[in-house]
C-alpha atoms as an extended CHARMM CRD file, in Angstrom:
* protein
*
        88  EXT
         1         1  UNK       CA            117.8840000000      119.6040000000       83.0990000000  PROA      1               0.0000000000
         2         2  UNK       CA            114.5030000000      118.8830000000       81.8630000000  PROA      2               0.0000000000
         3         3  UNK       CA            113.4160000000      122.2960000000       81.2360000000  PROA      3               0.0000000000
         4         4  UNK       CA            116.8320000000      122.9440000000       79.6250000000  PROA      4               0.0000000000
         5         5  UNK       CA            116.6970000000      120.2860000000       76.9410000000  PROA      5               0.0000000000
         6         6  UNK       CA            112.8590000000      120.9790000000       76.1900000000  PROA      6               0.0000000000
         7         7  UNK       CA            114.0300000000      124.9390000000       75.0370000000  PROA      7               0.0000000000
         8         8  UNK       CA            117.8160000000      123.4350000000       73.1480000000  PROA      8               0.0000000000
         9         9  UNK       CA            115.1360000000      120.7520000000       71.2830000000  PROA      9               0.0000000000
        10        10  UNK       CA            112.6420000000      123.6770000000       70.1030000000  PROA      10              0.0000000000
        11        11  UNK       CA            115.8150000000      125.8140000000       69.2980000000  PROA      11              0.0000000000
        12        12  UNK       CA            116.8170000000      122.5570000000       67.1880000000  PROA      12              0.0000000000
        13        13  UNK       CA            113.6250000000      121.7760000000       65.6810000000  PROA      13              0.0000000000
        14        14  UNK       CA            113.5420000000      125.7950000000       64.6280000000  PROA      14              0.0000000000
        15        15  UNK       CA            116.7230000000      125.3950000000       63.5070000000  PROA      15              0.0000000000
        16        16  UNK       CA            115.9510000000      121.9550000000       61.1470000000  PROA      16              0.0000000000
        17        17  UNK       CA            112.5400000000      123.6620000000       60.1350000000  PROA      17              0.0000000000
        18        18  UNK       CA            114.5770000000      127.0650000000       59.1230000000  PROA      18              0.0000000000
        19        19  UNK       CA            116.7510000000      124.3150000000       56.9750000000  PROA      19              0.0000000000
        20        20  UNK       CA            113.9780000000      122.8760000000       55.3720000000  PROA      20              0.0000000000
        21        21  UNK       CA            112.4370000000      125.9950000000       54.1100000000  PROA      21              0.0000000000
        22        22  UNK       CA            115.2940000000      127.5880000000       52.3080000000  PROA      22              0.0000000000
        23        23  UNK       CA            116.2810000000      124.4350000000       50.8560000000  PROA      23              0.0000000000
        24        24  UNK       CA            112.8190000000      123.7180000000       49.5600000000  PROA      24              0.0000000000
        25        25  UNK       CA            111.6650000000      127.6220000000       49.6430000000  PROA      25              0.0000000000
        26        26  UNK       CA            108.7110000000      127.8040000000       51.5030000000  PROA      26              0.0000000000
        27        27  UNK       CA            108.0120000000      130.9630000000       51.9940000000  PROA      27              0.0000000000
        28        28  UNK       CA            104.7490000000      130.0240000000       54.4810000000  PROA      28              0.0000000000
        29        29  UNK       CA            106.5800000000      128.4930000000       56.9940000000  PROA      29              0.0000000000
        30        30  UNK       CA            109.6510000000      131.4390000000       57.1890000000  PROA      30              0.0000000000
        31        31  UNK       CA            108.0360000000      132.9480000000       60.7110000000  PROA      31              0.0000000000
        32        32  UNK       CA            107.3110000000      129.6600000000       62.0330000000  PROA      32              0.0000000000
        33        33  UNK       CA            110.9230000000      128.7600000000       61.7710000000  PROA      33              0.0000000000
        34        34  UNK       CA            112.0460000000      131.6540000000       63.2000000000  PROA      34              0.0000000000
        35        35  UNK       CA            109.7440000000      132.4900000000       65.8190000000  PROA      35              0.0000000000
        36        36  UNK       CA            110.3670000000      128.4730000000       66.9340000000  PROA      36              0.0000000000
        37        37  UNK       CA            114.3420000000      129.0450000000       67.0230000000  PROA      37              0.0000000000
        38        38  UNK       CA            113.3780000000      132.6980000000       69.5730000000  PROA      38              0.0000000000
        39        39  UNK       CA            111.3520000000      130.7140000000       71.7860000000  PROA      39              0.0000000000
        40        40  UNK       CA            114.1570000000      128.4100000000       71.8710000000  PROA      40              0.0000000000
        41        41  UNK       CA            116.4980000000      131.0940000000       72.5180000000  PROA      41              0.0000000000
        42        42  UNK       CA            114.7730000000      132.7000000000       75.0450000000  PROA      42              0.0000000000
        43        43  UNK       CA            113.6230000000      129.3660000000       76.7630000000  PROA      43              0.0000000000
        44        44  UNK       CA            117.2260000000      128.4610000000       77.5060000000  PROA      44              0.0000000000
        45        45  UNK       CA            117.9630000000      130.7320000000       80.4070000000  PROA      45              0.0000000000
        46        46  UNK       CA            114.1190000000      130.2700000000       81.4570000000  PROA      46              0.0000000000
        47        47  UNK       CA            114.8870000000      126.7350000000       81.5400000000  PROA      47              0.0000000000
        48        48  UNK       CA            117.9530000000      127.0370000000       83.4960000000  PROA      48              0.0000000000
        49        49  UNK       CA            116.2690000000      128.8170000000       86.3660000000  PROA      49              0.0000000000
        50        50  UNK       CA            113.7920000000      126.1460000000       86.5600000000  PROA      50              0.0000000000
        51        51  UNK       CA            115.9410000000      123.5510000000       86.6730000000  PROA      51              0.0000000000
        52        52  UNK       CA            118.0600000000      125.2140000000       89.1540000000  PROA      52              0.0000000000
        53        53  UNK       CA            115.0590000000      125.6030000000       91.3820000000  PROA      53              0.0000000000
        54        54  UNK       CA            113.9820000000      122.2820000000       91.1390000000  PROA      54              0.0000000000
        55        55  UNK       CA            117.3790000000      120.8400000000       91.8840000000  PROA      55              0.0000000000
        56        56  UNK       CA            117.4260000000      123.2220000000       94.8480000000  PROA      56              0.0000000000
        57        57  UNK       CA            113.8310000000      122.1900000000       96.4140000000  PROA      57              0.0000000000
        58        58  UNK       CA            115.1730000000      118.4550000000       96.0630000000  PROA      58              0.0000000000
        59        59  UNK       CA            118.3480000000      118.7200000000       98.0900000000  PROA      59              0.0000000000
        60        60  UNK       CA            116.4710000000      120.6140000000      100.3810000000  PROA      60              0.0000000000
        61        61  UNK       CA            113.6950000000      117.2610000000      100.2730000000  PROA      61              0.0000000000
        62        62  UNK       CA            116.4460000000      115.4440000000      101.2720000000  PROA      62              0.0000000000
        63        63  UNK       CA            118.7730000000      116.0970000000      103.8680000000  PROA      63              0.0000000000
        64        64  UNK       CA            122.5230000000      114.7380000000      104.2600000000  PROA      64              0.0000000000
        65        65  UNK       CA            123.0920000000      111.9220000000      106.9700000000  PROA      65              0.0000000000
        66        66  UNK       CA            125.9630000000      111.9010000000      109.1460000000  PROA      66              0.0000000000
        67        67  UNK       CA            127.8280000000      109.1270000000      109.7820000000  PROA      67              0.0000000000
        68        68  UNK       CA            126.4310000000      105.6940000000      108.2650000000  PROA      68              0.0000000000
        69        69  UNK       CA            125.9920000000      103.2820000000      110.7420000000  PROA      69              0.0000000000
        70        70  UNK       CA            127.3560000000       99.2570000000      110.1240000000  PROA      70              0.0000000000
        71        71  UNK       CA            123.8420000000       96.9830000000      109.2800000000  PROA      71              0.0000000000
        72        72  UNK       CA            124.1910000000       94.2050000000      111.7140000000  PROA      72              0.0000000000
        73        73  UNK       CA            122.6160000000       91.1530000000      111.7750000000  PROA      73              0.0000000000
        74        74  UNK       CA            120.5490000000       89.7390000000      114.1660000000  PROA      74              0.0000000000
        75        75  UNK       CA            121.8770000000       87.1370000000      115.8650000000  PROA      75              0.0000000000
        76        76  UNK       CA            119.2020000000       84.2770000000      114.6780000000  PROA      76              0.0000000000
        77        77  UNK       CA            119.8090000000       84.9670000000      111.2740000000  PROA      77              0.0000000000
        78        78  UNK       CA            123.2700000000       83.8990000000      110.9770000000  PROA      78              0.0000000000
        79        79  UNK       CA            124.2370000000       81.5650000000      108.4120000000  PROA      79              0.0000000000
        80        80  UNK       CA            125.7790000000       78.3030000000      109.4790000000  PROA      80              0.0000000000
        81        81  UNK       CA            129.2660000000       77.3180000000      109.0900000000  PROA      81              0.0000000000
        82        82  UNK       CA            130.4610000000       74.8100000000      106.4110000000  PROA      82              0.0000000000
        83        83  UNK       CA            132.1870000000       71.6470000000      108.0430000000  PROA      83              0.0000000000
        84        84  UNK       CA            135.4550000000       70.9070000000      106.9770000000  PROA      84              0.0000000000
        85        85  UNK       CA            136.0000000000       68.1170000000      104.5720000000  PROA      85              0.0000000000
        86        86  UNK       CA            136.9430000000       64.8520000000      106.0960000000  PROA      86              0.0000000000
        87        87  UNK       CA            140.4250000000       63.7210000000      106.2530000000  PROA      87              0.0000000000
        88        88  UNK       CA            141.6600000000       61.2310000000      103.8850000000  PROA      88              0.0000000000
């Protein structure tokens, strides 16, 4: 999901920007803007692949186990029993 949320933040930071300059009418920064929220746009699905590919190549990394098998202890490394308390 990296790739993803790199593209929705440029999108959103296009977005802000596009805010900013009709609010304070800045007429120099009107492309930027815009050309930030289409890269956005057309990072999304870009970003999706990627991420799907990644994803893929790690399950692939590693595979599934079968059945777990029960840790056991070695038989020197078991702790010692607690004594009952004495009888009153």
């Amino acid at each position: 999901m990296r790739h993803t949320k790199l593209a929705l933040l440029a999108f959103g930071c296009g977005l802000l920007l596009g805010l900013v300059v009709i609010a304070a009418e800045i007429k120099s920064l009107e492309r930027v803007a815009s050309a930030l929220m289409a890269l956005g746009i057309a990072g999304i699905p870009v970003g999706m692949v990627a991420d799907w590919r990644r994803a893929i190549k790690a399950s692939a990394a590693h595979p599934k186990r079968g059945t777990k098998s029960v840790a056991r202890r070695p038989s020197h490394a078991r702790r010692p029993r607690k004594s009952a308390l004495p009888k009153r």
